[in-house]
Backbone as numpy.savetxt, mean C-alpha at the origin, in Angstrom:
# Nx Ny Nz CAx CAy CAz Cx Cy Cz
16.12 -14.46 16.42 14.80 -14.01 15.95 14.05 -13.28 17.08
14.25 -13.39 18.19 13.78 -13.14 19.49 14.07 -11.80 19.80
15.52 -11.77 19.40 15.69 -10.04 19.55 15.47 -9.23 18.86
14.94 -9.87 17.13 14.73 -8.91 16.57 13.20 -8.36 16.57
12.36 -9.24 16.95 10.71 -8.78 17.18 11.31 -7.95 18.42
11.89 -7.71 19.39 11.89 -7.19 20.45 12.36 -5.86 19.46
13.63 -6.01 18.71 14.15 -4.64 18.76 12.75 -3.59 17.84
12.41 -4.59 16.47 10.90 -4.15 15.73 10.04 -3.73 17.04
9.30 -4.35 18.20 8.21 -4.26 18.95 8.56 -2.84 19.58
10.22 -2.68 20.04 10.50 -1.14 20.62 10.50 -0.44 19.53
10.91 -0.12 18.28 10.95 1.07 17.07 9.26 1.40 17.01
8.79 0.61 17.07 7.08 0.97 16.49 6.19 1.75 18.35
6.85 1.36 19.36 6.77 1.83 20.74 7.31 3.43 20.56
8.55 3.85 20.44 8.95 4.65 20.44 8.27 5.43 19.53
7.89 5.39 18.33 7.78 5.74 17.17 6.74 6.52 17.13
6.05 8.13 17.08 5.32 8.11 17.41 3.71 8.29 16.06
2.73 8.21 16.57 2.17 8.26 15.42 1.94 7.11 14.64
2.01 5.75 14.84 2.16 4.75 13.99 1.08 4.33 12.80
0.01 5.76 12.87 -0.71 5.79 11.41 -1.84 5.12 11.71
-2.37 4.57 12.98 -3.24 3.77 13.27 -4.84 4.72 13.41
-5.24 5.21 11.81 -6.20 6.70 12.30 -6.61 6.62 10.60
-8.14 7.72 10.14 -8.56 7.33 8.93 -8.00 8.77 8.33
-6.80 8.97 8.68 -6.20 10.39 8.17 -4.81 10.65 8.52
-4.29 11.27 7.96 -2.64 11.26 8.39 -2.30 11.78 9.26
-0.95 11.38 10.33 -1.03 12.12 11.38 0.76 12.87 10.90
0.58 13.91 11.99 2.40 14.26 11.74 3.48 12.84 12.23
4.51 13.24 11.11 5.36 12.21 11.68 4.89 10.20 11.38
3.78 10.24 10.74 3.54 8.25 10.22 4.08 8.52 9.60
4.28 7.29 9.55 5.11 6.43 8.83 5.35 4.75 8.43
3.39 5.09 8.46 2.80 3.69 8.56 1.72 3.56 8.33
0.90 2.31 7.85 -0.51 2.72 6.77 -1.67 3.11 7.84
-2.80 3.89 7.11 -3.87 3.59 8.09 -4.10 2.42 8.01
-5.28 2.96 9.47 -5.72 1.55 9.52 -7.38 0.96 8.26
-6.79 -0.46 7.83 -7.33 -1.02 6.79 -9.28 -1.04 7.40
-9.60 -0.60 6.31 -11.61 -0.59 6.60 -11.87 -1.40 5.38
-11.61 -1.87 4.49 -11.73 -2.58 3.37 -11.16 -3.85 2.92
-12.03 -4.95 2.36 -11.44 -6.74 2.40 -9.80 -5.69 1.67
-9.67 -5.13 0.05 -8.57 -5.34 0.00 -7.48 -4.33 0.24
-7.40 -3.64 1.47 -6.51 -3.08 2.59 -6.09 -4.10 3.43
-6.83 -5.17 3.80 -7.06 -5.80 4.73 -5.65 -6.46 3.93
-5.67 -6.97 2.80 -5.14 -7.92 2.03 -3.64 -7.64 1.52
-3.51 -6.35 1.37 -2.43 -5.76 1.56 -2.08 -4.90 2.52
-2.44 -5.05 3.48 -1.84 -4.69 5.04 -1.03 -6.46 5.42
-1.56 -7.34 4.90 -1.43 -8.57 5.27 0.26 -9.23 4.69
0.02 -8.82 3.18 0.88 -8.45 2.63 2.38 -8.04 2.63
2.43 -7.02 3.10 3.24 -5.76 3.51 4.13 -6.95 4.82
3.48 -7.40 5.54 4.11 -7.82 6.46 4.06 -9.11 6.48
4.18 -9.82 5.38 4.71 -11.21 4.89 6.19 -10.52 3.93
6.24 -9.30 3.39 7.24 -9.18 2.52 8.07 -8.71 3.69
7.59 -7.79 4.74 8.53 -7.12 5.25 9.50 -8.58 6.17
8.64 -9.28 6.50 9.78 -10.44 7.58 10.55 -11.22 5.89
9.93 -11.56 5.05 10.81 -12.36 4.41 11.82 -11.41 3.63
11.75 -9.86 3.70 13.02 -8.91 3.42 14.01 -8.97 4.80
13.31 -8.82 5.28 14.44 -8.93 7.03 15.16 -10.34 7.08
14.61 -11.16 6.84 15.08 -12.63 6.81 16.25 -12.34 6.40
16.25 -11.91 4.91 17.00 -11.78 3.98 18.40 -11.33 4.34
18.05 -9.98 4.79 19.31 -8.87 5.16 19.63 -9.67 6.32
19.51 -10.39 7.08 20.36 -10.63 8.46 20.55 -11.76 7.88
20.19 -13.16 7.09 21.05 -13.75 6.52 22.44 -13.35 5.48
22.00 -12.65 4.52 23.19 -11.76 3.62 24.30 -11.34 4.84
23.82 -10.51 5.73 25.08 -9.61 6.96 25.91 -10.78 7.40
24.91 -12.39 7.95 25.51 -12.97 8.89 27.02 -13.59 8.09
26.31 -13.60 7.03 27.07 -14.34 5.41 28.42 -12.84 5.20
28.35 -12.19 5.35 29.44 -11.42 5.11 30.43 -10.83 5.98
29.31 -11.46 7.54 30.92 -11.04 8.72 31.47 -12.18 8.87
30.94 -13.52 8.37 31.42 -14.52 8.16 32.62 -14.98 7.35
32.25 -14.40 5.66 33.26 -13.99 5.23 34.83 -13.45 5.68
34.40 -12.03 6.21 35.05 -10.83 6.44 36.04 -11.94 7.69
35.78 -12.42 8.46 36.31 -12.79 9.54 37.01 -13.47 9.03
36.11 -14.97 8.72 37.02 -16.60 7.69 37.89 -16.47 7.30
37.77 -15.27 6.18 38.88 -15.39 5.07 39.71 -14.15 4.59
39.83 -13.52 5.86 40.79 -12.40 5.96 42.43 -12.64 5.99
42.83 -11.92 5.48 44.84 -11.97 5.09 45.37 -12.39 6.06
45.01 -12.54 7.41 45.59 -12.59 8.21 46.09 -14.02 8.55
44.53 -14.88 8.24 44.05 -16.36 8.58 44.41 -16.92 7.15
44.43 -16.10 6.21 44.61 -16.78 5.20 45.83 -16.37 4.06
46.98 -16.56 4.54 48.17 -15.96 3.94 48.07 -16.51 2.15
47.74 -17.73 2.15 47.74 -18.30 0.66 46.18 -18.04 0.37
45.95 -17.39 -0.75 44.45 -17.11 -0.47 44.04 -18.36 -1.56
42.74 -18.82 -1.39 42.00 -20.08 -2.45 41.89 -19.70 -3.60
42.29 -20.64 -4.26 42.04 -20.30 -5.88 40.53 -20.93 -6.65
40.07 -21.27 -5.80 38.84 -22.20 -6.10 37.81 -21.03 -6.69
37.48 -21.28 -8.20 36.98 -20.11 -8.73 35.31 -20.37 -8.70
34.78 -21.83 -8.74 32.92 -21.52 -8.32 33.03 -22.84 -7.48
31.70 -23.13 -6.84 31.31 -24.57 -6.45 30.10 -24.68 -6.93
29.67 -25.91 -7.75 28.95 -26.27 -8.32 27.59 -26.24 -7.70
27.58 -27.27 -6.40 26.35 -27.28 -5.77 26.25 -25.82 -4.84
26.62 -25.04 -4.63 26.60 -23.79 -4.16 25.74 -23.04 -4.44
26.59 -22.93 -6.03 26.00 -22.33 -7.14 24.14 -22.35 -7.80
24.08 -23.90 -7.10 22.57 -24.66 -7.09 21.93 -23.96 -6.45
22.03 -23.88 -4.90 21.37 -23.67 -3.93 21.52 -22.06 -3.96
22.43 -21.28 -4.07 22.11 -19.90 -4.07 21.25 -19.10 -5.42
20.93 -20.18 -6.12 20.33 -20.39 -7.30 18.40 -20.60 -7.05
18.55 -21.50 -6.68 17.29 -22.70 -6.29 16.66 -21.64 -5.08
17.36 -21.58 -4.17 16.51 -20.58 -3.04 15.64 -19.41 -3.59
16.57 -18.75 -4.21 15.88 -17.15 -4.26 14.98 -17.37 -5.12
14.81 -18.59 -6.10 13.68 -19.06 -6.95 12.24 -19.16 -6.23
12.76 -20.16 -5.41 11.60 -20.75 -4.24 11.46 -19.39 -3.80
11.59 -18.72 -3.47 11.61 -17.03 -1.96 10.53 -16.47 -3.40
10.57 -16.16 -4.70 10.07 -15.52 -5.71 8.60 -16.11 -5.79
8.91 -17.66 -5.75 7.29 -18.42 -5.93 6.29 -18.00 -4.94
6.94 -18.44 -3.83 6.29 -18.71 -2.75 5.50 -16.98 -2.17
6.29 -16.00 -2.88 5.68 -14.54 -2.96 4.84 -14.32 -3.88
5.04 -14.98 -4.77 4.36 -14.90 -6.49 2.79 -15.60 -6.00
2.29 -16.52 -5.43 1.04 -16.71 -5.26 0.03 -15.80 -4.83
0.17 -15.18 -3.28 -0.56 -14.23 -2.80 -0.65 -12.89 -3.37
0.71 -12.93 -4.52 0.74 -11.32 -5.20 -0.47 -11.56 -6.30
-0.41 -12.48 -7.07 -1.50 -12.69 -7.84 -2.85 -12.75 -7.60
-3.44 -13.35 -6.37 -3.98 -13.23 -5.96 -4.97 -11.88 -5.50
-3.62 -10.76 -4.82 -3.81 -9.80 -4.56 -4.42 -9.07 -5.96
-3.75 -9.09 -7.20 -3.96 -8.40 -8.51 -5.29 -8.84 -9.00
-5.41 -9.82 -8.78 -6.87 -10.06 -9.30 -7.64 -9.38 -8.41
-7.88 -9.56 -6.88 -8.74 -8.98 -5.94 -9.22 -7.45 -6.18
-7.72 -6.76 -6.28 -7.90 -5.15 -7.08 -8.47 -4.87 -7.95
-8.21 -6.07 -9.30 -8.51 -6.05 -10.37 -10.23 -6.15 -10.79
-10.56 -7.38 -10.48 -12.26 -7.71 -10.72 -12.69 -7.18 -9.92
-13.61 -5.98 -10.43 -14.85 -5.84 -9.74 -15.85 -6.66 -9.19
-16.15 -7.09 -7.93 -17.43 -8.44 -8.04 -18.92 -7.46 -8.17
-19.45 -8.45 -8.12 -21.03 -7.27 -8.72 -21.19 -6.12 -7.55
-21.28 -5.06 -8.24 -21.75 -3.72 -7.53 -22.91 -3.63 -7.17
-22.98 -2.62 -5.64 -24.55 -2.45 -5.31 -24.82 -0.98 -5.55
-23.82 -0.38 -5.93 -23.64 1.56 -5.99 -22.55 1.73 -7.00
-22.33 2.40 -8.13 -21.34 2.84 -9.16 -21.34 4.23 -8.69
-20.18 4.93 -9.07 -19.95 5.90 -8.61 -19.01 6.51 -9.60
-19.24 7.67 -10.29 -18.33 8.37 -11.56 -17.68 9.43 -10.91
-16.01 9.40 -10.96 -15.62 10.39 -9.80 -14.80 11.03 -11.53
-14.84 12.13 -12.12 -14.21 12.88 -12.99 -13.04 14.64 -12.44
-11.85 13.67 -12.31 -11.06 14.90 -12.43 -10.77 15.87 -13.00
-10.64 17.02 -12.30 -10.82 18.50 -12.86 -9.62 19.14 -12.40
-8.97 20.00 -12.69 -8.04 21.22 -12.17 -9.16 22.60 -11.31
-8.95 22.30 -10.22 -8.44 21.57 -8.63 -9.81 21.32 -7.96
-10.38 20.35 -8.53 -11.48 19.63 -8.25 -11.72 18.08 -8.83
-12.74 17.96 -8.13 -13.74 16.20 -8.59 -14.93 16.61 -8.80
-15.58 16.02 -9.49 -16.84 16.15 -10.04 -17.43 14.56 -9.89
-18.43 14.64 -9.13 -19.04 12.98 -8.77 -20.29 12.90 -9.46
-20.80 11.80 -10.00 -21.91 11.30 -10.52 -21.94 9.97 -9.74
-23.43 9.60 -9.77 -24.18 8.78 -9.16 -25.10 8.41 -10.58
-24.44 7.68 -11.49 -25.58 6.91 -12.48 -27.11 6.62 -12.28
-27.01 5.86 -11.07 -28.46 5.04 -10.88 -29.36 6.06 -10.22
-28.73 7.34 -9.25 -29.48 8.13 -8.96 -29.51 9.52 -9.44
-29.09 9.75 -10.48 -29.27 11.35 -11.42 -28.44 12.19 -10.14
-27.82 11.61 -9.71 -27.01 12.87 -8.44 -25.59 13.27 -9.23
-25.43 14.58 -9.05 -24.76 15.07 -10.02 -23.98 16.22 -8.64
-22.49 16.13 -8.61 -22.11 17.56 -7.49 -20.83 17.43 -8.02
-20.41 19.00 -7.48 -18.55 19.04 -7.74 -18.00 19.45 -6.09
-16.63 18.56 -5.83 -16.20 18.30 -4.65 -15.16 19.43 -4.26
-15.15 20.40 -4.30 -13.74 20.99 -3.48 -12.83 21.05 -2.57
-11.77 21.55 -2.55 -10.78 21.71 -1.52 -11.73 23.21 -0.77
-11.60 23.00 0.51 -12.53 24.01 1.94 -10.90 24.61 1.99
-10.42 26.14 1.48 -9.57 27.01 1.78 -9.31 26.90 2.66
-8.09 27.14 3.50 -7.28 27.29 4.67 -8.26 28.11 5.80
-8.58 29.25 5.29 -9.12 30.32 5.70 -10.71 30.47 6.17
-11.41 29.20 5.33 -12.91 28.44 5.78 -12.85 27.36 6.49
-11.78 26.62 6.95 -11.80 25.62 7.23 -12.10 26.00 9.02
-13.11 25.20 9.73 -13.44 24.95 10.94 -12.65 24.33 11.77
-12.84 24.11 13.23 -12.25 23.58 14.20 -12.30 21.91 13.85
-11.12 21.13 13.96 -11.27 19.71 13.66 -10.98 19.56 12.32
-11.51 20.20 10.81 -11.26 20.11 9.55 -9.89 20.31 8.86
-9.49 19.25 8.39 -8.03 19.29 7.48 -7.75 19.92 6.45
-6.73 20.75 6.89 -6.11 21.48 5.76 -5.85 20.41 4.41
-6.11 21.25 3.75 -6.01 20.25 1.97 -6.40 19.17 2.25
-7.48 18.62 2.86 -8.37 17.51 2.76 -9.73 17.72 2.91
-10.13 18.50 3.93 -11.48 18.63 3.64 -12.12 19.33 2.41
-13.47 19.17 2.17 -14.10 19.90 0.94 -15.06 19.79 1.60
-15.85 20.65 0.82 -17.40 21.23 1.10 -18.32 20.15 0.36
-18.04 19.31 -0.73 -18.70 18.23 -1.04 -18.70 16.85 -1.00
-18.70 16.17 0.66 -17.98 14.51 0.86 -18.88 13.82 0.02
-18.36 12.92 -0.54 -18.84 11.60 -1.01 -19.36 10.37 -0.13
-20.77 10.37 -0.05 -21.29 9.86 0.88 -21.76 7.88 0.22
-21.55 7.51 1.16 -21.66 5.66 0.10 -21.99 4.83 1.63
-22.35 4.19 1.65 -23.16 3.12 2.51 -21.85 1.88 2.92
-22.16 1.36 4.33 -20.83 0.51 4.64 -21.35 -0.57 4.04
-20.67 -2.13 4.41 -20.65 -3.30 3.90 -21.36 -3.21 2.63
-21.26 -2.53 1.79 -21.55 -2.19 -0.03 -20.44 -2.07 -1.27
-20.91 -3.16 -1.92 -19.61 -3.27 -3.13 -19.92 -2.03 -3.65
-19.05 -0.78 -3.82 -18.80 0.32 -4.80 -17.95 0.24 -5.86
-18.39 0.41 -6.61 -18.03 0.95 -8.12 -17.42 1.89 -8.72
-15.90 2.29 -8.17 -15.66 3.80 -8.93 -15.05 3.65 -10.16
-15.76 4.70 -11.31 -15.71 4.67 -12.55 -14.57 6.39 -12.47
-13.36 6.45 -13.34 -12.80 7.40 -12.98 -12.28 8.09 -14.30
-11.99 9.09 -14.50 -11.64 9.48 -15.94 -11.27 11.25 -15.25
-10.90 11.89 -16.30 -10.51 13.62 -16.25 -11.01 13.92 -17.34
-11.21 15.12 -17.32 -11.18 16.42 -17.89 -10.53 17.36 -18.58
-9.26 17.04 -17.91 -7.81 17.72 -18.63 -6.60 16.88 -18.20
-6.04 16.73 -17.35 -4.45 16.40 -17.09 -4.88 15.02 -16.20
-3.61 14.22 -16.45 -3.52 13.16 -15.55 -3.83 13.40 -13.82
-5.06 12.62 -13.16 -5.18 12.94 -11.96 -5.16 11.46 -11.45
-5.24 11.33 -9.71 -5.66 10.19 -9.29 -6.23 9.97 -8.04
-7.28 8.86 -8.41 -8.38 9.05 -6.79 -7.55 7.98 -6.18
-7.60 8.42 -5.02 -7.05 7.42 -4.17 -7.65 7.58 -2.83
-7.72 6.52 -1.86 -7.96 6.63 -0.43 -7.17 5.34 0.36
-6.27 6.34 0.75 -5.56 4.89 1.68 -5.58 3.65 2.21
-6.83 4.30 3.29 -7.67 3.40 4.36 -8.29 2.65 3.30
-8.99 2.44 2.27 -9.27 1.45 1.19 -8.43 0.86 0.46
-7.66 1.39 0.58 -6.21 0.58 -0.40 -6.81 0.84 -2.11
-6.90 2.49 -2.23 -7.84 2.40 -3.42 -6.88 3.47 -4.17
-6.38 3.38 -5.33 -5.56 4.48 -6.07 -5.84 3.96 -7.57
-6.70 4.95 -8.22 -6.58 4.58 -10.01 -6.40 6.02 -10.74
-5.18 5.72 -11.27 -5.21 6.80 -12.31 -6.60 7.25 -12.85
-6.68 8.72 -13.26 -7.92 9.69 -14.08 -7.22 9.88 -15.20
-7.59 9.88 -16.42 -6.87 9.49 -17.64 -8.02 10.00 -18.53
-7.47 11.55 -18.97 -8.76 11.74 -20.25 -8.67 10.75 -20.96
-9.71 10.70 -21.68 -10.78 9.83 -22.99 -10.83 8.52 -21.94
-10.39 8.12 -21.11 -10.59 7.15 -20.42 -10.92 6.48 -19.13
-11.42 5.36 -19.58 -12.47 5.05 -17.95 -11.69 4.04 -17.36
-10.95 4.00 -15.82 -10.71 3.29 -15.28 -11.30 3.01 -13.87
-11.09 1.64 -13.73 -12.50 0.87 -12.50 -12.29 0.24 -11.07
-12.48 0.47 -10.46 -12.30 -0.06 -9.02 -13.41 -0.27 -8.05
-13.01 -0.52 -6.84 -13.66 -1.03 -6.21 -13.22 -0.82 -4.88
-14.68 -0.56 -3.64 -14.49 -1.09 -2.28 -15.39 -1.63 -1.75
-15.65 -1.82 -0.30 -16.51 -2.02 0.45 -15.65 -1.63 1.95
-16.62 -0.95 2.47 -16.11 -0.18 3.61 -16.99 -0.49 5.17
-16.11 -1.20 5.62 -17.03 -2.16 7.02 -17.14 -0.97 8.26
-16.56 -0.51 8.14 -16.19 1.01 9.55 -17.30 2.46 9.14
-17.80 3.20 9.63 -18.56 4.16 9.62 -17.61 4.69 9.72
-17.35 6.26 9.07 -16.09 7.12 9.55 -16.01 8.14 7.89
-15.11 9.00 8.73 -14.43 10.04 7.61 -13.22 9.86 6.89
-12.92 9.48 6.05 -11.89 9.02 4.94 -11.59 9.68 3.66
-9.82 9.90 3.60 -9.72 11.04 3.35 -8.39 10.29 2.02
């Protein structure tokens, strides 16, 4: 186990770019960094599945050079005819059950967290357009449409195909409310660093949520 955090601790060393930024860099290959309880929650996530997938594969490998070695033609001229073992059969049974549960709590968990909105202090109507957003502000009659800032307008520091001329401005430690729907074709808002992605779905309204503890530009 020792060598393998070492060999993980050098890949993410070497690696460059490890995504630790509220925008993509060349070459991640790894989430931003989390500004929101549920980023936070699935950043947390991610790396409870990723060691109990690794577990996995270097048990399975150790299990098959084991094999490969044991019970090769060489060592084993009469090969076994023994066609199952009962309690084997249990336990390679019974484990991956337990490995499913014991993942199955915090995933649920997680689905609800995404899921319920807790009471909002700001709603926010983000409506997809072909090749725009259109934002409403319910409680304050604020009404704007968001664009992509052309290659060719874009300033020193400003991202190609990310910046626009209209940011969506929202207050930190504040439950938000995004209410999301289109105009024409399937679209979807998403923002990483929030761990926030809901389909835009004409005739229909779908609902989410953040709260954003970091001051910053998020994209």
């Amino acid at each position: 186990m020792r060598a393998f955090q070492l060999l993980w601790g050098l890949f993410f060393f070497l690696m460059p770019y490890t995504g630790k930024a509220d925008y993509p860099r060349p070459w991640q290959m790894y989430y931003q960094e989390p500004v929101t309880p549920v980023m936070d929650y699935l950043y947390d996530f991610h790396h409870l599945l990723l060691w109990i997938e690794g577990a996995i594969v270097l048990i399975v490998a150790a299990l098959l050079i084991f094999v490969i070695i044991r019970f090769r033609a060489k060592r084993n001229p009469e090969p076994s005819r023994v066609s199952h073992h009962t309690v084997l059969e249990m336990v390679w049974t019974i484990i991956p059950v337990l490995i499913l549960v014991f993942i199955a709590f915090p995933s649920f968990k997680l689905l609800y967290m995404m899921d319920v909105t807790p009471k909002a202090e700001l709603t926010i109507k983000a409506i997809g357009n072909q090749w725009y957003w259109t934002y409403e502000y319910p409680d304050h009659q604020i009404h704007f449409d968001s664009n992509i800032v052309p290659e060719s307008h874009l300033k020193p520091g400003q991202l190609r195909l990310l910046e626009v001329d209209n940011r969506v401005i929202v207050p930190v430690h504040t439950n938000i409310r995004i209410i999301t729907t289109s105009s024409d074709v399937v679209h979807s808002w998403a923002v990483p660093a929030f761990g926030v992605k809901r389909d835009s779905v004409p005739g229909r309204l779908n609902e989410t949520w953040f709260n954003v503890r970091k001051v910053g530009v998020y994209y």
